[in-house]
N, C-alpha and C positions, 0 to 999 in steps of 0.2 A: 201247201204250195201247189198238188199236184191239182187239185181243186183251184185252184184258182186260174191255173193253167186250163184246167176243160172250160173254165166260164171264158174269159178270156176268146177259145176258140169255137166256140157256141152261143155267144152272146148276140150276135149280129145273124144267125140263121135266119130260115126261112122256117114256116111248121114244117114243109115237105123236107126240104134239106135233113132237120132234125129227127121225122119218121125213117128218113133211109138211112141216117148211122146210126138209126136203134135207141136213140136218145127218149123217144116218145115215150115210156113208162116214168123216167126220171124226170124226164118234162111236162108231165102232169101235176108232179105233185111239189116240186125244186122250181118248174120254169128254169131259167140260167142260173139260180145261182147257188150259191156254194154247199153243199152238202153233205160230208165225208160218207162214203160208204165204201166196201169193195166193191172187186171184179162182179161179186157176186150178190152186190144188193143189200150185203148185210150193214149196215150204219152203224159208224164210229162208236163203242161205246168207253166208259172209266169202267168200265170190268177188262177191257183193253192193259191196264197197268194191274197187275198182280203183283204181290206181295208177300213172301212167306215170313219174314222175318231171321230167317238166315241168308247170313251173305254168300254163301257157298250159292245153295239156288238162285238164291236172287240174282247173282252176279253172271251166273251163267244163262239164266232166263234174257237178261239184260241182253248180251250176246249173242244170244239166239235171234233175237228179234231182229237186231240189226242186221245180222244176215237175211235173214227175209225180207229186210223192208230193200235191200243192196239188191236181193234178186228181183222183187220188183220191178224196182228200177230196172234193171239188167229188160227183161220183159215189156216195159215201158218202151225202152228205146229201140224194141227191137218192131215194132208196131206204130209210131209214133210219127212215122213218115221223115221229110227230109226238111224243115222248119227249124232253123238253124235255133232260135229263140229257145221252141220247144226242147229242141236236143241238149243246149249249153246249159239250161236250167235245169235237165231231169240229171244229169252229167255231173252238175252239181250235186246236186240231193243224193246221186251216188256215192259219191267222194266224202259228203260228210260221213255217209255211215256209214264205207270201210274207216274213218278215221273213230268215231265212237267207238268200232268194234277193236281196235288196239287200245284206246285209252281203257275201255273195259276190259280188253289181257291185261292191262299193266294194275290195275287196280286187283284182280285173279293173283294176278303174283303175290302182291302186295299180302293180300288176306291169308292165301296159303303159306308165306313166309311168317303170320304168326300163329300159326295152327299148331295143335299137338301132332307129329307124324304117326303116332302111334293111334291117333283116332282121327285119322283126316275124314272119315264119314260120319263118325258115330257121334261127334259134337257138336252143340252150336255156340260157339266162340262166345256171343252174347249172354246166353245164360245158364252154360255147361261150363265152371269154374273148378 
């Protein structure tokens, strides 16, 4: 979405327009359109999802993320100018993922309440019987 948001507001530039907000690297090789990368140029990749096969990590890895992706945003809107459109939608995308990040505490609970307390690290639920 947030990609669709920069095309959206870069679609209609000029090339000088897009040289002076620094767009011109990305606009060599994307033109306007959509192409996930960060802040930092690095491009979306499926090594992005990790997986260990415990729920314990996983679920907290899970958590992790959304908090990142929350402060983003947070970061986002704090740069993003006063573009009601822009703000109500990144505001959105906020709000999902404080709500991901409780449905992932509640699922934490979940998995902790069938854990052995006596090995809450040392096992993995799955194939530590």
């Amino acid at each position: 979405m947030v990609g669709a948001i920069v095309y959206q507001l870069t679609r209609n530039q000029t090339a000088e327009q897009i040289k002076e907000a620094g767009f011109a690297p990305y606009f060599m090789d994307h033109t306007t359109g959509i192409y996930p990368v960060d802040a930092s140029g690095v491009p979306f990749s499926a090594a992005t999802f990790d997986s260990t096969g415990d729920s314990l990590a996983d679920i907290h890895e899970d958590m992790a993320a959304e908090q990142k992706a929350r402060q983003t945003y947070d970061n986002i809107l704090r740069f993003c100018g006063d573009d009601p459109d822009v703000r109500d939608a990144i505001r959105f995308l906020r709000a999902r993922e404080v709500v991901h990040y409780q449905r992932f505490g509640e699922g934490l609970r979940i998995i902790t309440d069938s854990l052995d307390s006596k090995n809450f690290y040392a096992t993995n639920p799955q194939f530590d019987k």
